[in-house]
C-alpha positions in Angstrom: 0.0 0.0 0.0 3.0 2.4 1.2 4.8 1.5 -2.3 1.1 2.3 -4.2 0.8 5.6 -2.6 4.9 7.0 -3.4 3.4 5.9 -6.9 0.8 8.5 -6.5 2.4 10.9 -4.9 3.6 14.1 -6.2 6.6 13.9 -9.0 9.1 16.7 -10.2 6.8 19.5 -12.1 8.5 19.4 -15.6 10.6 22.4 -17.1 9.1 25.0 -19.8 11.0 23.2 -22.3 9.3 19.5 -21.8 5.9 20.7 -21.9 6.9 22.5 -24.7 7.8 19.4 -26.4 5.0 17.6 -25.3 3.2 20.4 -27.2 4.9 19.7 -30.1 4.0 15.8 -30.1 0.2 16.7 -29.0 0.3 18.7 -32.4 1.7 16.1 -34.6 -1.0 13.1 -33.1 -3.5 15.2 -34.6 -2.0 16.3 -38.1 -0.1 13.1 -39.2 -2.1 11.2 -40.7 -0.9 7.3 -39.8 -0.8 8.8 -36.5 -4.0 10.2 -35.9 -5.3 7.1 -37.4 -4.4 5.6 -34.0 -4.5 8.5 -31.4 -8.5 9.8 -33.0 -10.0 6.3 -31.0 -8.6 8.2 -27.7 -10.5 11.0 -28.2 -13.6 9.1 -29.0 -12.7 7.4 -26.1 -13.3 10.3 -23.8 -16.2 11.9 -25.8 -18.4 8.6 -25.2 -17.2 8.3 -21.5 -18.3 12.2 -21.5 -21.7 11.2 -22.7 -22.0 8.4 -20.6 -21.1 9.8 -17.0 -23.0 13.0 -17.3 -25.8 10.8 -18.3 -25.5 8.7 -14.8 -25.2 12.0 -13.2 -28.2 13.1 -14.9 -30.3 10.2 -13.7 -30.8 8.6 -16.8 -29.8 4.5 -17.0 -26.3 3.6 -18.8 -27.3 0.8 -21.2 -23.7 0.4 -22.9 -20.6 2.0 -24.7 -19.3 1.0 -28.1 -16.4 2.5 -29.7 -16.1 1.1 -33.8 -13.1 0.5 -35.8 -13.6 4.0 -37.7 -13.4 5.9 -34.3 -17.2 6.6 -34.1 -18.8 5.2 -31.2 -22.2 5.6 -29.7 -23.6 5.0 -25.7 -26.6 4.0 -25.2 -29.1 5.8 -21.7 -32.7 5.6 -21.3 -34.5 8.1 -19.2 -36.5 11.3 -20.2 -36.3 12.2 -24.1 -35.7 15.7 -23.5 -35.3 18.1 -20.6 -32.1 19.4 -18.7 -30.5 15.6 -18.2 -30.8 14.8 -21.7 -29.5 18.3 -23.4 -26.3 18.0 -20.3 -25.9 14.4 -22.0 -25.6 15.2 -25.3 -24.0 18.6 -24.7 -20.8 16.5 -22.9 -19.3 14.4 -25.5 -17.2 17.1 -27.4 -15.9 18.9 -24.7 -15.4 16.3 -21.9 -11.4 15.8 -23.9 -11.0 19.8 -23.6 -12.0 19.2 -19.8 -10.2 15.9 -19.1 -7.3 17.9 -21.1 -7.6 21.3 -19.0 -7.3 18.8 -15.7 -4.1 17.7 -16.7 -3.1 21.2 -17.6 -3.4 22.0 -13.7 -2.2 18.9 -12.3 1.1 18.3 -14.5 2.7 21.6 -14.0 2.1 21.2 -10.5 4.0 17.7 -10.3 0.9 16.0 -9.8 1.5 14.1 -12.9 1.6 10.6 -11.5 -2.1 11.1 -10.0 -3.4 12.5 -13.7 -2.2 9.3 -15.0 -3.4 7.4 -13.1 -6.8 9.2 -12.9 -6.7 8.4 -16.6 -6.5 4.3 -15.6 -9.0 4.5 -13.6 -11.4 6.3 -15.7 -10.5 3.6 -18.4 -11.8 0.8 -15.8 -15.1 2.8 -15.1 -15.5 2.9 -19.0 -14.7 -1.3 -19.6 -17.5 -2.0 -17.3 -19.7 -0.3 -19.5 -18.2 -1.5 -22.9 -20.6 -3.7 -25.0 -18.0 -4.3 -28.1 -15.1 -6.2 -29.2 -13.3 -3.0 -31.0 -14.1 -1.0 -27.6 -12.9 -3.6 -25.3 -9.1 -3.4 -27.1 -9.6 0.0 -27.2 -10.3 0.8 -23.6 -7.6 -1.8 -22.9 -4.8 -0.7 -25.0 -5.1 3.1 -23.5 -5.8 1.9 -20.1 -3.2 -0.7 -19.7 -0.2 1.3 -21.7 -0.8 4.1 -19.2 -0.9 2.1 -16.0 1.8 0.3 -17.5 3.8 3.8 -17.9 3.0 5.4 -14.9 4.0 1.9 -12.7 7.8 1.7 -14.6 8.4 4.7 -16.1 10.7 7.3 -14.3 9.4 10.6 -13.0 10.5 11.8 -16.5 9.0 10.1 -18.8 5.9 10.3 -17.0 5.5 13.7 -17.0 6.3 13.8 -20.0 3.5 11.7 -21.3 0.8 13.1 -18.8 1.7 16.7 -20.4 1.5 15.3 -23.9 -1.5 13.3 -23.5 -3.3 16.9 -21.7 -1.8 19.0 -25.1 -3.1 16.4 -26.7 -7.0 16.6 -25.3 -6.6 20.4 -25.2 -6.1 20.5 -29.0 -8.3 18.1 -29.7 -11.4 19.8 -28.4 -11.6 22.6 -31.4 -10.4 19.9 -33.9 -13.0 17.8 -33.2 -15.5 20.5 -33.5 -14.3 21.3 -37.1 -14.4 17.7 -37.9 -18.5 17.8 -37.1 -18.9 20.8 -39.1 -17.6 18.5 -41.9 -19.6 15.9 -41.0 -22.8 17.3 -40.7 -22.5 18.6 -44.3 -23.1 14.1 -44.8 -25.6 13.6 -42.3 -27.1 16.3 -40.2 -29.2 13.7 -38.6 -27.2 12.1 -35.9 -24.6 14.4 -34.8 -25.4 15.4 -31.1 -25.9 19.0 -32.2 -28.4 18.1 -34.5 -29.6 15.9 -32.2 -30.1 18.9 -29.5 -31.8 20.8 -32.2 -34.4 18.5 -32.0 -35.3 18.8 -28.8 -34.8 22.0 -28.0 -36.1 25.6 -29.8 -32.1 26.4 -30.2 -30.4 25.8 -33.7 -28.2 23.7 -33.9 -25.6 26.0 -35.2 -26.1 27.6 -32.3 -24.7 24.5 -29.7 -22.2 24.0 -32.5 -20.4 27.6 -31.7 -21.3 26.8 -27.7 -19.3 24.0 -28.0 -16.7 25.4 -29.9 -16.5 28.5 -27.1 -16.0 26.1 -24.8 -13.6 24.2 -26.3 -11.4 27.1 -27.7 -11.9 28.3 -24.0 -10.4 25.3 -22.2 -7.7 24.8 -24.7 -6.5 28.8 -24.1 -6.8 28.3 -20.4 -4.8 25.1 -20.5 -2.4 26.1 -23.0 -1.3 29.5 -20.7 -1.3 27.1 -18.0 1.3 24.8 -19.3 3.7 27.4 -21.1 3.5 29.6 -17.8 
């Protein structure tokens, strides 16, 4: 228990120059291609656990997360088809990686690296329980395990290092993934959650698009001063 807890515990706060670095790899997971490829299912990742846990919170009942090979995914609650719990629900999933990314933007500069990480595994095992397919399951594993594998082995270095990269990383990824629904709702306006929140409420849906986007640009500004202070 003593040896879990120094694991835990407070590491080193990285140098300017790291998270500067880390920035730079944050910024190439999202614009090289045969990377993004991979690092795009993380993202989903933490959109669907967005949806999911706000809809718990909400009061509505969980019925499953899946997470496809094409990085789309889709979870699955049952409760009131409109009001306040459902709009919160649907609101969540693009800018619960800005959040989960703005976390780390406090915790890593402060040396609380080790406990981001590892905040990160656990959120993974809250997310397996829920998992209803194959492609999710490898998914949720791959992320979960390589971190807790990371943050268990690796020195205070490297794992500062990849706790500031993987909060660049979510920070950036909040305003790309709201360009990336523009594009898509020029295919199919129909199930995109702010088409979706259209219907069930008198506010266009351009309208939570640019909501979400101000909260998203918002997050990764307030991160990014944090972790260049």
């Amino acid at each position: 228990m003593n040896d879990l807890l120094d694991r835990i515990a407070a590491t080193t706060p990285p140098d300017r120059t790291i998270l500067l670095v880390c920035a730079a790899a944050a910024l190439a997971a999202l614009l090289v291609r045969q990377v993004f490829a991979l690092t795009r299912h993380l993202v989903t990742l933490m959109h669907e656990g967005g949806h999911a846990f706000v809809a718990i919170a909400a009061g509505r009942s969980l019925h499953g997360i899946r997470l496809h090979s094409d990085a789309s995914g889709v979870s699955v609650s049952r409760g009131r088809p409109s009001g306040a719990g459902m709009v919160a629900t649907l609101f969540a999933g693009y800018v619960t990686p800005g959040l989960v990314g703005l976390a780390g933007a406090y915790a890593v500069p402060n040396g609380w690296s080790n406990a981001y990480l590892w905040g990160a595994v656990l959120l993974c095992a809250a997310i397996l329980l829920q998992i209803r397919n194959l492609h999710g399951l490898w998914v949720v594993l791959a992320f979960g395990v390589g971190l807790g594998l990371i943050t268990w082995f690796g020195t205070d270095l490297v794992r500062s290092t990849v706790a500031g990269t993987l909060a660049w990383f979510l920070l950036l990824s909040g305003p790309w993934g709201m360009v990336g629904l523009w594009k898509t709702r020029r295919r199919d306006r129909s199930r995109t959650d702010v088409d979706q929140l259209a219907a069930i409420t008198p506010v266009p849906a351009v309208i939570w698009w640019t909501l979400m986007l101000l909260v998203t640009v918002a997050t990764g500004v307030v991160g990014g001063l944090r972790l260049t202070a």
